[in-house]
C-alpha positions as CSV (number, residue, x, y, z in Angstrom):
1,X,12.8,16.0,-10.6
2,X,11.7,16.7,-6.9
3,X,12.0,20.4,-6.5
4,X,12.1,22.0,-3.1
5,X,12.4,25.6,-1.9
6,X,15.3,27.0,-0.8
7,X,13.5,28.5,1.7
8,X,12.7,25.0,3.4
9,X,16.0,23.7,3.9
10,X,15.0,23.8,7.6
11,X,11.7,22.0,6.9
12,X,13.1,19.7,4.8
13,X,16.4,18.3,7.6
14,X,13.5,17.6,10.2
15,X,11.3,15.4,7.6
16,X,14.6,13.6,5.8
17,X,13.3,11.5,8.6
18,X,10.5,10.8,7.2
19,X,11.4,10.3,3.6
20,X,13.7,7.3,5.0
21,X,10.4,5.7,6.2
22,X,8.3,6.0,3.3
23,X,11.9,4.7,1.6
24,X,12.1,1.7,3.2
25,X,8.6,0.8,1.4
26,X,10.1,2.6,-2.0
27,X,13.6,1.9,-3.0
28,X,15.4,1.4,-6.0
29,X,15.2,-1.0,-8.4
30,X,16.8,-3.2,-10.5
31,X,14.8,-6.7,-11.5
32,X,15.7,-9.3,-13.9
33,X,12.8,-11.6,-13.7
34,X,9.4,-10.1,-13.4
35,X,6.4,-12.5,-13.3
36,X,3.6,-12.1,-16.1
37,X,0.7,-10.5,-14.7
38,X,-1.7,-11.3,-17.1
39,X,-0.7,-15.5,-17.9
40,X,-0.4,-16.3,-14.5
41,X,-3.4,-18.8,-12.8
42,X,-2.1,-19.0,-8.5
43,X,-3.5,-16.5,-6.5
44,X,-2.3,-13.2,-6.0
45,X,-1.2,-14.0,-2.1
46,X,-0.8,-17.7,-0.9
47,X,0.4,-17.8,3.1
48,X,1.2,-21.1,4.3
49,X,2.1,-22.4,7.9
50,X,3.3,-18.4,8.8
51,X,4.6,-18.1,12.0
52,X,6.1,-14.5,13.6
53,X,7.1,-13.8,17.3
54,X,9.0,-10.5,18.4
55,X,12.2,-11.7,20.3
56,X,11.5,-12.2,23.8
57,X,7.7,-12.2,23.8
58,X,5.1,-15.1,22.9
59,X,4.1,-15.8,19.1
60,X,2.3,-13.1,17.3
61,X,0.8,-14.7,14.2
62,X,0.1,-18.3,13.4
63,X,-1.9,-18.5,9.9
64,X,-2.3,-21.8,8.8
65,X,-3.3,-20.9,5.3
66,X,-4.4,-17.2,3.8
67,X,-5.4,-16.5,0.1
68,X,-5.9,-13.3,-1.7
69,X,-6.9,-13.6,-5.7
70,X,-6.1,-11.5,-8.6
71,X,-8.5,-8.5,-8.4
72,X,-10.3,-9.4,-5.3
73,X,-10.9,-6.6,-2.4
74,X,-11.0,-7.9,0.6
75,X,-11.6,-6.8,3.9
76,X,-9.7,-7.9,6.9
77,X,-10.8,-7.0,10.2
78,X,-7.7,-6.2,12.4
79,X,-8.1,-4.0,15.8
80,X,-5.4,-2.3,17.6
81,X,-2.7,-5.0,18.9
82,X,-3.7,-8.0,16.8
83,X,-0.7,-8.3,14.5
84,X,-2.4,-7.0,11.4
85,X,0.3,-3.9,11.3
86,X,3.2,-6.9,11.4
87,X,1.3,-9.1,8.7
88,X,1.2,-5.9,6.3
89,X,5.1,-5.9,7.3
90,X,5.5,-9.4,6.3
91,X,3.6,-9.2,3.3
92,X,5.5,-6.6,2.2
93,X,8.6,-8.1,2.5
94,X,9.6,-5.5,5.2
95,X,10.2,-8.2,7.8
96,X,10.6,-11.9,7.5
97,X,8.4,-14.6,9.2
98,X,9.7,-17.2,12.1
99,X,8.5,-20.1,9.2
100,X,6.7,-20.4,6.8
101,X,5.7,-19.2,3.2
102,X,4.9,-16.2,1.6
103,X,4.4,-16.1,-1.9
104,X,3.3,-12.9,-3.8
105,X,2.6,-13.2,-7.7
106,X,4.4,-16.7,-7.6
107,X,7.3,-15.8,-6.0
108,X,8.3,-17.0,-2.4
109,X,9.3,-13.5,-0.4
110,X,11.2,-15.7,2.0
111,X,13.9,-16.8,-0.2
112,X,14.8,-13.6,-1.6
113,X,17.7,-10.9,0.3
114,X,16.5,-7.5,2.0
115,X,17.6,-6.0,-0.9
116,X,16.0,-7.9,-3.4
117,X,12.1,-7.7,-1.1
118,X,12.5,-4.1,-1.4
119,X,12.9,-4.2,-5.3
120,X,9.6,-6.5,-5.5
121,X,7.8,-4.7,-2.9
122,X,8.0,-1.4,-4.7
123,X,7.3,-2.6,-8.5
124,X,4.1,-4.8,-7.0
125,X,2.7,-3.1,-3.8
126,X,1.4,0.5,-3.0
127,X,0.6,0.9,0.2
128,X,-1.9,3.6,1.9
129,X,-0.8,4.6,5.1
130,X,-3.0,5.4,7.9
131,X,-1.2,8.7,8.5
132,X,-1.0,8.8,4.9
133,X,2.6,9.7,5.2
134,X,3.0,11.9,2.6
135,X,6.0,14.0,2.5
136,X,5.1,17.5,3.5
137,X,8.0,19.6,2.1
138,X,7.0,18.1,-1.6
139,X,3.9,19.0,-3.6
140,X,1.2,17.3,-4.4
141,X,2.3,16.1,-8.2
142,X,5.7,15.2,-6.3
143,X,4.5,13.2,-3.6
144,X,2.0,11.2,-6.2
145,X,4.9,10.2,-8.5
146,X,7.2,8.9,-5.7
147,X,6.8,5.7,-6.3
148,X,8.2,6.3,-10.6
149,X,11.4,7.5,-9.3
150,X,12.1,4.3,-7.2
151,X,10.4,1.8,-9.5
152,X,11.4,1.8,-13.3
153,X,8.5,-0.7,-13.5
154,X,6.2,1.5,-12.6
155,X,7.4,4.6,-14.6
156,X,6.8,2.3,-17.5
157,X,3.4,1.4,-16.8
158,X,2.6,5.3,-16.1
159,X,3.9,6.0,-19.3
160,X,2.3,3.7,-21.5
161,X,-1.0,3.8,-19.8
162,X,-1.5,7.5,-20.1
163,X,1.9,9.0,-21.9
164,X,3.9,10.3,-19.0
165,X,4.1,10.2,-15.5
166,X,3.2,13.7,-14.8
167,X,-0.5,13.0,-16.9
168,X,-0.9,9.7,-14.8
169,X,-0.3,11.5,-11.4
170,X,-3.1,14.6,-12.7
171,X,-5.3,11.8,-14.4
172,X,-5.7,9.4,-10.8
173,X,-6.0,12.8,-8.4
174,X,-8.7,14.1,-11.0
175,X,-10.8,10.2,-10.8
176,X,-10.2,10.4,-7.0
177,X,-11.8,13.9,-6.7
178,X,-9.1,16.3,-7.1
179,X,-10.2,18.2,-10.6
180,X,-8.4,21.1,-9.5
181,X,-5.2,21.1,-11.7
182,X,-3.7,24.1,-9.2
183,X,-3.6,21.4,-6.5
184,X,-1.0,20.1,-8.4
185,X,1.6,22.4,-6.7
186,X,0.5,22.8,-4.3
187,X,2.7,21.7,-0.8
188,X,1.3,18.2,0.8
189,X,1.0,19.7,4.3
190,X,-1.6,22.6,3.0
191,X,-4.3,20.0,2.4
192,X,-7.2,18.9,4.6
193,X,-7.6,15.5,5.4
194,X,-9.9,14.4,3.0
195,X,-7.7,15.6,0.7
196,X,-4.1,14.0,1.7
197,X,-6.0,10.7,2.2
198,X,-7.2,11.0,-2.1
199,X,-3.2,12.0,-2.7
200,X,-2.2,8.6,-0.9
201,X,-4.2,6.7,-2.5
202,X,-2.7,8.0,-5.7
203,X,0.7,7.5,-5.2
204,X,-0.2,4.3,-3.9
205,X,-2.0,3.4,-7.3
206,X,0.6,4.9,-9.5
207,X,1.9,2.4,-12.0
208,X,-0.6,-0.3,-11.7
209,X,0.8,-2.3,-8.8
210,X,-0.9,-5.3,-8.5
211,X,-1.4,-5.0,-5.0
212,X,-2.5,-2.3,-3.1
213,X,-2.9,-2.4,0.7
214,X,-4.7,0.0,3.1
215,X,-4.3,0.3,6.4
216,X,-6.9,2.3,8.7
217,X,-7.4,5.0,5.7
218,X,-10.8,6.3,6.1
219,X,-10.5,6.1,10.0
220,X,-10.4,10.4,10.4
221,X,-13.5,10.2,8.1
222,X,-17.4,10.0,8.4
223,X,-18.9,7.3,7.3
224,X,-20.4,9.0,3.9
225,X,-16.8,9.9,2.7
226,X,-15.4,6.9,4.3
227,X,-17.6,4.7,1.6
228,X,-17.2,7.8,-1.1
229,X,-13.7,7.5,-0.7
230,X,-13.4,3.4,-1.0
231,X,-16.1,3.1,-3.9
232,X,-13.4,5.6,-6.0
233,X,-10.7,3.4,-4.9
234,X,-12.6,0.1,-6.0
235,X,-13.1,1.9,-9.3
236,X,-9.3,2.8,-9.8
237,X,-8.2,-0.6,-8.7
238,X,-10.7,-1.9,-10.9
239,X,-9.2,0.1,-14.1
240,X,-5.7,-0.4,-13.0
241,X,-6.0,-4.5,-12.6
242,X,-5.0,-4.4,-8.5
243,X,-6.1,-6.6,-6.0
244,X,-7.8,-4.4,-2.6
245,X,-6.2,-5.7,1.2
246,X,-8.1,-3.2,3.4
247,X,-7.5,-3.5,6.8
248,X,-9.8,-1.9,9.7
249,X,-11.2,-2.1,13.2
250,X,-14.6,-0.7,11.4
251,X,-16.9,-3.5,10.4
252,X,-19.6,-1.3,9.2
253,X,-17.2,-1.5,5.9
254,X,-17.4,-4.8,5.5
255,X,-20.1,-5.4,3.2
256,X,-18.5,-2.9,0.6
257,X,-15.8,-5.7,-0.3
258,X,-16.1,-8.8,-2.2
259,X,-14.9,-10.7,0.7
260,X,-14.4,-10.6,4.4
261,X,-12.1,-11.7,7.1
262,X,-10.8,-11.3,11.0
263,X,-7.2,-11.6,11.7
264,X,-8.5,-13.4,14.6
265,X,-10.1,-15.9,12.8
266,X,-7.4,-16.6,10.5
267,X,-4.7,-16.3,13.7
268,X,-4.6,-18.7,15.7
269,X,-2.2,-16.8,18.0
270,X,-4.9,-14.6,18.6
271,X,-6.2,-13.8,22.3
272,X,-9.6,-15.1,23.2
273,X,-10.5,-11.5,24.0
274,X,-9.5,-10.7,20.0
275,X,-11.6,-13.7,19.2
């Protein structure tokens, strides 16, 4: 259960605000077909002919072809303004593109309701937030194991992985850095940056998504911790079988992945400036 003080009612009106947001990436779930993760041969992501515009304004993304395989990191270089934000959106199945196709673990993200995107998003994708977003009025243990309470999927693989979902959450802070079981209770908005940035990577890992993406995480960060941090999350993305999409203005990065990209090479809505 989510416990909350009393005391925080306050708090906790001015951030329901905020747990709608990190919603709209979690929400319930009920799924009757889920594709086999192990048996499968296509690549993790396939984008085909993807076009996206906002109303009123010139075209934003056109990606003739994109690929990401099972268990790759990748790196994709996206700066301020060059659509990478709206890709992670369309990727996730929180918006839908102009044309085109989207297919994650087999299945085609265009062809399915709102409704339905949201239930695949949250069994298949954990997402780390440049803000980190986690929800301050929750503790640490609480804002980890989120994504278990939306995602029955995911409960399941905490479960059988490590026994329970409270030993997965303490298991992934402790392998990210945070030994200290007393952080466990500890409230979300007492934490220093470093530390909120090792929580959001472990609620995004959480259940063995297959995907995990990462937008901007280690941008608040020096460059030691900012490699620190991403050779603990190739190691837990390694152990739980998830592909890495990091996306970052910070080329010096690069090299860490398997594989890297530019938006603006892929985009061929990109400006010549972005180029």
């Amino acid at each position: 259960m989510l416990a909350m003080d009393a005391n925080d009612n306050a708090g906790n009106l001015i951030h329901l605000g905020a747990l709608r947001f990190f919603a709209s990436w979690l929400a319930p779930t009920r799924v009757h077909h889920q594709p086999d993760r192990f048996h499968m041969t296509q690549a993790l992501i396939e984008l085909s002919d993807l076009g996206f515009s906002w109303p009123g304004h010139p075209p934003l993304l056109d990606i003739p072809a994109f690929r990401l395989e099972r268990g790759e990191t990748l790196f994709l270089k996206g700066p301020s303004g060059s659509g990478k934000t709206t890709l992670l959106g369309l990727l996730g199945g929180v918006q839908k593109p102009d044309r085109g196709s989207i297919r994650l673990l087999g299945q085609e993200l265009t062809q399915l309701s709102a409704g339905a995107r949201d239930h695949f998003r949250v069994d298949h994708t954990g997402y780390i937030f440049q803000q980190f977003n986690l929800l301050p009025f929750l503790s640490v243990r609480e804002n980890v194991e989120l994504p278990c309470h939306f995602s029955k999927l995911r409960a399941e693989r905490a479960k059988q992985r490590h026994g329970s979902v409270d030993k997965a959450a303490a298991t992934l802070l402790a392998h990210l850095g945070l030994k200290d079981e007393n952080i466990l209770g500890r409230r979300a908005d007492s934490l220093s940056i470093g530390q909120q940035q090792r929580v959001a990577a472990a609620r995004a890992l959480i259940g063995q998504p297959e995907l995990v993406i990462a937008d901007e995480p280690t941008s608040a960060l020096d460059y030691d911790a900012r490699e620190n941090f991403i050779r603990l999350l190739f190691a837990e993305c390694r152990e739980a079988g998830s592909s890495l999409l990091f996306v970052s203005h910070d080329q010096s990065l690069a090299p860490l992945f398997d594989h890297n990209l530019s938006l603006a090479e892929l985009n061929r809505a990109a400006t010549p400036s972005e180029v």
